[in-house]
C-alpha positions, 0 to 999 in steps of 0.5 A, a space after each residue: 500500500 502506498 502512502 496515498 492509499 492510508 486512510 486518516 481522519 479529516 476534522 473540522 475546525 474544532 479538530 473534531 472527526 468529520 469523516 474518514 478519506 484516503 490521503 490521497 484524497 484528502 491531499 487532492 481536495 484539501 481536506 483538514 486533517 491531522 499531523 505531528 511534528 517531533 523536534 529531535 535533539 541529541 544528547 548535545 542539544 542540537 536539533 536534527 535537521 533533514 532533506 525529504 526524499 524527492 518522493 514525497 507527496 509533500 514537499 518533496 527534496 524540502 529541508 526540515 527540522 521536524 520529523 513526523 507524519 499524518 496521525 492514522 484513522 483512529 490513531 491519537 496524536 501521541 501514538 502517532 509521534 512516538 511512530 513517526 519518530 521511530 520510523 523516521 529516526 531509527 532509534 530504538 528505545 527512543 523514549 515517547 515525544 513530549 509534547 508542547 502545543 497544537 495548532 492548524 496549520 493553513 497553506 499559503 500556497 493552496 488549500 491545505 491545512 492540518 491540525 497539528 501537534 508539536 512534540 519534542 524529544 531527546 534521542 541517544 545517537 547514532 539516528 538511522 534515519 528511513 532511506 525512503 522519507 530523509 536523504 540526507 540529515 545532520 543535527 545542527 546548534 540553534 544558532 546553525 538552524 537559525 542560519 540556515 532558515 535566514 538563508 531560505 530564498 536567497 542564493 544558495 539558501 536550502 527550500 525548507 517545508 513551510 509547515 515546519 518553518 510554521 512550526 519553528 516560529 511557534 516554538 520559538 515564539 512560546 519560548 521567548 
């Protein structure tokens, strides 16, 4: 089964099930529904920091620095982080995501949003991250990340996916 074939729940603005829908789907007509962002940090407390694989169905070959994923049909959003997380990282044993705040998210550049929930956790290196999602990662310092999101646009700047740099501000904002 493809990605596109999984089935998730769509909700409203209250982030109530509405119904269910293939991602494909949901992808296609914009339907809401319902997403997870982990921000791994290493022992070091640098911040892992990858490049999606050019087959994505969203932003594809776009840096992030959230790892994650659509929440499953009649998954919770806290089940869904430890998996995303797991799969996306390669750590085994890696302790569950704490989390830190929702909010919806909604495309500047068309008719996607998601209800989303950010998490973070602390993981013991090496990372083997999944071939197929991440092609490229390091874990850089907040000064680094900063840097880079500076950088985006410019010359030489990395094309980062805009619901994390969404996500980041966020975080960035609760914590000052």
């Amino acid at each position: 089964m493809s990605s596109a074939d999984e089935i998730i729940d769509i909700v409203d603005e209250k982030d109530r099930v509405v119904r269910r829908a293939t991602r494909g789907e949901a992808y296609a007509r914009g339907l809401r529904h319902r997403c997870v962002f982990v921000l791994a940090r290493d022992t070091e407390d640098r911040v892992f920091v990858h490049r999606r694989t050019a087959t994505k169905l969203v932003h594809p070959s776009h840096h992030d620095m959230f790892v994650g994923g659509v929440v499953g049909a009649g998954e919770s959003y806290d089940d869904a982080a430890l998996r995303e997380a797991k799969e996306e990282l390669g750590v085994p044993g890696l302790p569950r995501p704490r989390p830190l705040f929702s909010f919806l998210y909604e495309a500047d550049d068309g008719p996607m949003s998601w209800w989303s929930r950010v998490y973070e956790v602390r993981c013991v290196l090496p990372v083997s991250p999944q071939a197929e999602e991440i092609d490229w990662h390091a874990f850089l310092t907040e000064e680094e990340l900063e840097r880079r999101l500076a950088e985006r646009g410019g010359p030489g700047g990395w094309a980062w996916a805009p619901d994390g740099v969404a996500a980041y501000e966020r975080l960035r904002a609760d914590r000052a």
